[in-house]
C-alpha positions in Angstrom: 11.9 -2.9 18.4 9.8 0.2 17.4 7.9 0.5 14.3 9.4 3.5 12.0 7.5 6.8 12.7 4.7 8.0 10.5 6.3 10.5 8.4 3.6 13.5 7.4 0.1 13.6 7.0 -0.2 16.1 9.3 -3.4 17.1 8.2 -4.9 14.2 8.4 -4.1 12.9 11.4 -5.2 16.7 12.9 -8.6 16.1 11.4 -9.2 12.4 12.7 -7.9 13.6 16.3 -10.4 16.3 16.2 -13.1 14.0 15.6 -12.0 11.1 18.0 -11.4 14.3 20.9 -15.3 15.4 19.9 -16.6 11.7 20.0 -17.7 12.0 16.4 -15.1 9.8 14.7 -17.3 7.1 12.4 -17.3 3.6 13.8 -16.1 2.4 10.0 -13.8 4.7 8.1 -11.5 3.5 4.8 -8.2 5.7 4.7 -7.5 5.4 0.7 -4.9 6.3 -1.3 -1.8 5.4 -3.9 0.3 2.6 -2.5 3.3 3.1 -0.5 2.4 6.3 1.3 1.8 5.0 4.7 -1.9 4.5 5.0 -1.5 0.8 7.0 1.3 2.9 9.3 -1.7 6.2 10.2 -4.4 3.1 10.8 -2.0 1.8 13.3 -1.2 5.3 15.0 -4.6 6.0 14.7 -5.3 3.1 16.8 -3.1 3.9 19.1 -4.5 7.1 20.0 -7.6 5.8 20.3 -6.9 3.0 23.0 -4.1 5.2 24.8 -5.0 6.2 28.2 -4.2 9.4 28.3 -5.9 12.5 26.4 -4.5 13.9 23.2 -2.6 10.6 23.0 -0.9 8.8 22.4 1.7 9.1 25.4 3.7 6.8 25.0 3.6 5.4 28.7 0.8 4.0 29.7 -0.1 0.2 29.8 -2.2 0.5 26.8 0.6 2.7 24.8 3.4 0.2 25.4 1.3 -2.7 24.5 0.3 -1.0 21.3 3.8 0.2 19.9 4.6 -3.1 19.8 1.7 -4.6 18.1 0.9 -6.2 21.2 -2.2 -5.1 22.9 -5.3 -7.3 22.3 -7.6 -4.6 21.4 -6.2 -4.0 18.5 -6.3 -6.0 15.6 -4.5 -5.7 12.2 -5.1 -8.1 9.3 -3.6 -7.8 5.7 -3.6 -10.0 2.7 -1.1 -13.2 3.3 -1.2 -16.6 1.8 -4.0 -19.0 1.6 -3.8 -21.4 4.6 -4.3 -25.1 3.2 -6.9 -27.2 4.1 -9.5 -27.0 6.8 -8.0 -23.9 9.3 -10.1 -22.8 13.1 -9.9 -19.4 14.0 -7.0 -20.1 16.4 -5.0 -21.5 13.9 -5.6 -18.3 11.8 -5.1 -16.5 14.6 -1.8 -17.3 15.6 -0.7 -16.9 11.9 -1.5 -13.2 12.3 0.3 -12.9 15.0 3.4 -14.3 13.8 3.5 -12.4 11.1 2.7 -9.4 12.6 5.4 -9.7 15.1 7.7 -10.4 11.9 6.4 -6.7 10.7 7.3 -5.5 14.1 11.2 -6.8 13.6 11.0 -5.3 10.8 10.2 -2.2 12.0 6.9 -2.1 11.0 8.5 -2.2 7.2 7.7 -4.6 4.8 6.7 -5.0 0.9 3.4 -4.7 -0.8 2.0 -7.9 -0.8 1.8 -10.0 -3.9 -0.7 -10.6 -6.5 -1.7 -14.2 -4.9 -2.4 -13.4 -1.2 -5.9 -11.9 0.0 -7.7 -11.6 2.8 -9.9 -15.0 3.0 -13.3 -16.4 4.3 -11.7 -18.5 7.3 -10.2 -14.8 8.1 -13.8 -13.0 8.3 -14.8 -15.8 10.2 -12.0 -15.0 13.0 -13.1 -11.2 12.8 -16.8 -12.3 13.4 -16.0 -13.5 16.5 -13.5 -11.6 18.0 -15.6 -8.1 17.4 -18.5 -10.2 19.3 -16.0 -9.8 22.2 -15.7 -7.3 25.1 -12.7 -5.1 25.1 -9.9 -6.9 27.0 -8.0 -4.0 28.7 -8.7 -0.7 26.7 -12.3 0.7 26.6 -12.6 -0.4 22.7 -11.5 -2.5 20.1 -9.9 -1.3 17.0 -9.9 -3.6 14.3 -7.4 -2.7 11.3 -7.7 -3.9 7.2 -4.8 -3.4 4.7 -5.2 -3.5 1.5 -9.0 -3.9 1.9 -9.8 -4.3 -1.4 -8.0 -8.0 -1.3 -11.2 -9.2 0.9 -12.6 -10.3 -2.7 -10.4 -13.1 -3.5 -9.3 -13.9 -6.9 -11.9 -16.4 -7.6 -14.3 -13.3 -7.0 -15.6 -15.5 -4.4 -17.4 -12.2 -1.9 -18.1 -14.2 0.7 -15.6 -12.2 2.9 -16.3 -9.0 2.1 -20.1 -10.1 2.7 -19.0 -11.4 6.2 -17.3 -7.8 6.8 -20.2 -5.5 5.2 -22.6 -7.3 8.1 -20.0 -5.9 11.2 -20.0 -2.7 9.1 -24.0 -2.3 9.3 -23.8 -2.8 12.8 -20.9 -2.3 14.0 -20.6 -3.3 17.9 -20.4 0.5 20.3 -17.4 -0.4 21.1 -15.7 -1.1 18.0 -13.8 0.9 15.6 -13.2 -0.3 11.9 -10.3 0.7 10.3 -10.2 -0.2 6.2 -6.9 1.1 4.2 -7.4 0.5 0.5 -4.9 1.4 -2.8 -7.8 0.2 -5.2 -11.1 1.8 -3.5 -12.8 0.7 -6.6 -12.3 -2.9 -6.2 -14.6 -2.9 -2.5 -18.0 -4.0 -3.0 -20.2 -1.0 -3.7 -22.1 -2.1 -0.1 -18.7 -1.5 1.8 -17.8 1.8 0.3 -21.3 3.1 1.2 -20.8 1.8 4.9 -17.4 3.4 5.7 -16.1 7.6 5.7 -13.4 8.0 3.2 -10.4 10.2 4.0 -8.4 10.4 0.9 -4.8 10.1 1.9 -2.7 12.5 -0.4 1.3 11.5 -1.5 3.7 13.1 0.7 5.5 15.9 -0.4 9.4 15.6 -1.9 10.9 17.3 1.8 8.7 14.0 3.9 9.9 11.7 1.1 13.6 12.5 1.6 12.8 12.3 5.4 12.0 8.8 5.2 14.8 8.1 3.0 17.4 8.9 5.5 15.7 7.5 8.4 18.6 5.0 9.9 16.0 2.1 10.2 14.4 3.1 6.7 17.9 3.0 4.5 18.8 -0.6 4.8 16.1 -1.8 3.2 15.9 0.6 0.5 17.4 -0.2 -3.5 20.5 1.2 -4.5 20.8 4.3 -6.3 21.1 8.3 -4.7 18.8 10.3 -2.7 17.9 12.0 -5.5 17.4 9.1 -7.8 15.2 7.0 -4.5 12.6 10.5 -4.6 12.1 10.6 -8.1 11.1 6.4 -8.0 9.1 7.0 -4.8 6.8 9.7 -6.3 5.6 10.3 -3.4 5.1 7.1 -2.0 8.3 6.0 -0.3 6.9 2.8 1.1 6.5 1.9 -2.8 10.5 1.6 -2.0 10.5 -1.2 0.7 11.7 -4.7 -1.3 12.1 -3.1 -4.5 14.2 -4.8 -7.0 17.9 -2.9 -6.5 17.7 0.1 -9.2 20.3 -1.2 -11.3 18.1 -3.9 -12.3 15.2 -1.8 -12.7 16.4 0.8 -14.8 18.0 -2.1 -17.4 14.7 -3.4 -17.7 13.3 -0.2 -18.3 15.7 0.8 -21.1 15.0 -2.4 -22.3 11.6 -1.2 -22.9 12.1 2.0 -24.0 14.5 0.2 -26.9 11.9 -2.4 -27.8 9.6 0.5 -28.6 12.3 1.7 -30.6 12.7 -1.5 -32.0 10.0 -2.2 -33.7 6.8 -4.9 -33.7 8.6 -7.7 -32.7 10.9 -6.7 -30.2 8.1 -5.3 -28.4 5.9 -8.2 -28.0 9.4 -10.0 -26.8 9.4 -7.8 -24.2 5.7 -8.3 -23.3 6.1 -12.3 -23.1 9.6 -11.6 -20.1 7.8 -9.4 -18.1 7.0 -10.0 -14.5 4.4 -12.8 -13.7 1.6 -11.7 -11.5 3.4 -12.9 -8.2 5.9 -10.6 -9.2 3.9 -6.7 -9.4 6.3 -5.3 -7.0 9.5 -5.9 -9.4 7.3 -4.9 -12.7 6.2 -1.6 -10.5 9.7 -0.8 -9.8 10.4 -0.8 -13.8 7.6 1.6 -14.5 9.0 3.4 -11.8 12.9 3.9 -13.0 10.9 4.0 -16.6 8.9 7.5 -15.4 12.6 8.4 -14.0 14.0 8.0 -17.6 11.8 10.1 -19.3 11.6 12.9 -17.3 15.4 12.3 -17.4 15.4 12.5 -21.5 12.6 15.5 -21.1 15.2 17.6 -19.0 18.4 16.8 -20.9 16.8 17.5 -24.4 15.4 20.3 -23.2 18.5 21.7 -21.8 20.2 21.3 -25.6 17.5 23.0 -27.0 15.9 19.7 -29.0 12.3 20.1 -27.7 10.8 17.9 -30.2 12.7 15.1 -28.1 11.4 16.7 -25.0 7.9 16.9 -26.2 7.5 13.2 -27.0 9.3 12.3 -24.0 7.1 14.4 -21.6 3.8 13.1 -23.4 5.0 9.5 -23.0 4.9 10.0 -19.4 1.5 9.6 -18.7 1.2 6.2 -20.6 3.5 5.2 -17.8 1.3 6.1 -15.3 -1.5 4.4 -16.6 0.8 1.2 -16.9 1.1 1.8 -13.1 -2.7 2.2 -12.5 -3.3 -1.2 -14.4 -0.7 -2.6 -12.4 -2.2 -2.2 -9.2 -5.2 -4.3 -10.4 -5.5 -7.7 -11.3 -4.5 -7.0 -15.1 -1.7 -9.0 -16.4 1.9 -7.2 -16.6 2.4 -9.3 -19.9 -0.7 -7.4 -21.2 0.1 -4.1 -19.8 3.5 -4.1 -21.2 2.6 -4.8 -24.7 0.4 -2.0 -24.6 2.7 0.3 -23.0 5.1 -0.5 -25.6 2.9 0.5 -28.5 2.0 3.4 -27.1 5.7 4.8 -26.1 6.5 3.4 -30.0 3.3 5.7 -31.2 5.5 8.6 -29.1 8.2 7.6 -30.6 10.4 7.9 -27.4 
């Protein structure tokens, strides 16, 4: 089944052909960026270009191309953060896990929801990397190894083994080896990674990509109820943000249940801090914030429009708390924690 096309970053992807065309493309480069705007999805077309056969790939015909679209060839390798194996695990073992899963992403069409709080990218998983990048191509001229959500190679014990493991292959990487790291939280990679790896910052996509994506006939099945319109304004930019979300009716009670807690009072708040999402559940808490930012830019316009811009002040300026609340969310910071302080300050705004 094919993988949904990369919608935009033209740009980028200009600048890293030019360099892989020019042989000057780094050997370890991080693509970072919010969530949800397709970093994991350039990585793999990245990759794709550089094992394709053909120059100014990819073709699309060639051994390598058709191997690669579906996340097939053996040159290319793309791990992400999944659940801790139990127990005492050998590289094939691990191996094969991938590879289920990624052919999971593949029926899926390469979409598929952020991954939760809990799952990382563990030791026994470095260990497998190690050796494969010790390798020799097996039918393209190079090996392309891809890591989502890089930031997840510290698990959540702090334990850095892995990321150690990794930062050695990034010192010396082998000549015929290109690293690919994807990271939402470049601040959470060991100091000694960032400074081994070329950062492309990967911008959101503008409204016109985002409604693109949106009506793409393998995208809109997947997607939360609610209109075009309505799907933009929660996407902000980041439509893959929209993959697995909780349907919007859901979301935007929750978030009016906010928005009347800080209404309420002390009390209501802090009972609206102890029901919100556990940290297995970040995806359904984002989606809140989310329909939350939609509701006050929704009470911004319609006050404005009746001339009360007091109400349209305090809603506009209660915006950004929001997106902080969505900055601490992508961390390790507890939603309880975040939403009691959200709470107080949309009460302080008196939203």
């Amino acid at each position: 089944m094919p993988l949904v096309p990369l919608y935009g970053h033209e740009a980028v992807q200009a600048r890293l052909a030019a360099l892989a065309d020019q042989g000057t493309l780094p050997a370890s480069i991080l693509l970072q960026g919010p969530p949800g705007i397709g970093k994991q999805r350039l990585a793999l077309w990245l990759g794709h270009r550089l094992l394709c056969e053909a120059p100014n790939g990819p073709c699309g015909r060639c051994t390598q191309c058709r191997l690669t679209s579906e996340l097939q060839h053996p040159d290319l390798r793309w791990f992400f953060p999944r659940e801790r194996i139990a127990g005492d695990v050998d590289g094939d073992e691990v191996d094969e896990a991938y590879r289920t899963e990624i052919q999971e992403r593949v029926a899926a069409h390469g979409l598929y929801p952020r991954p939760e709080g809990s799952t990382g990218i563990y030791r026994y998983v470095a260990t497998l990397i190690t050796r494969l990048a010790a390798l020799s191509p097996s039918l393209a001229r190079r090996k392309v190894f891809i890591f989502g959500d890089a930031e997840r190679m510290v698990p959540q014990e702090a334990n850095p083994e892995t990321a150690n493991a990794i930062l050695k292959l990034l010192e010396e990487p082998p000549a015929d080896t290109t690293f690919i790291l994807t990271s939402s939280e470049p601040g959470s990679l060991l100091p000694t990674i960032r400074s081994r790896v070329v950062s492309f910052r990967i911008p959101a996509l503008p409204e016109s990509t985002v409604r693109r994506f949106i009506d793409d006939a393998l995208v809109k099945p997947l997607l939360p109820s609610g209109s075009t319109t309505d799907l933009v304004r929660m996407a902000g930019g980041a439509p893959g943000a929209l993959i697995g979300a909780v349907d919007r009716s859901v979301a935007v009670d929750r978030a009016r249940q906010l928005l009347t807690a800080a209404e309420t009072g002390r009390e209501a708040m802090l009972r609206a801090a102890i029901s919100s999402s556990s940290s297995k559940a970040r995806g359904s808490f984002s989606d809140v914030l989310d329909a939350l930012t939609v509701l006050l830019h929704e009470r911004a316009r319609d006050a404005a429009q009746r001339g009360d811009e007091p109400t349209a002040r305090r809603a506009a300026r209660a915006i950004p708390e929001v997106e902080q609340a969505k900055r601490l969310a992508e961390g390790n910071v507890n939603p309880q924690l975040i939403t009691a302080r959200l709470a107080f300050a949309l009460a302080g705004h008196a939203v």
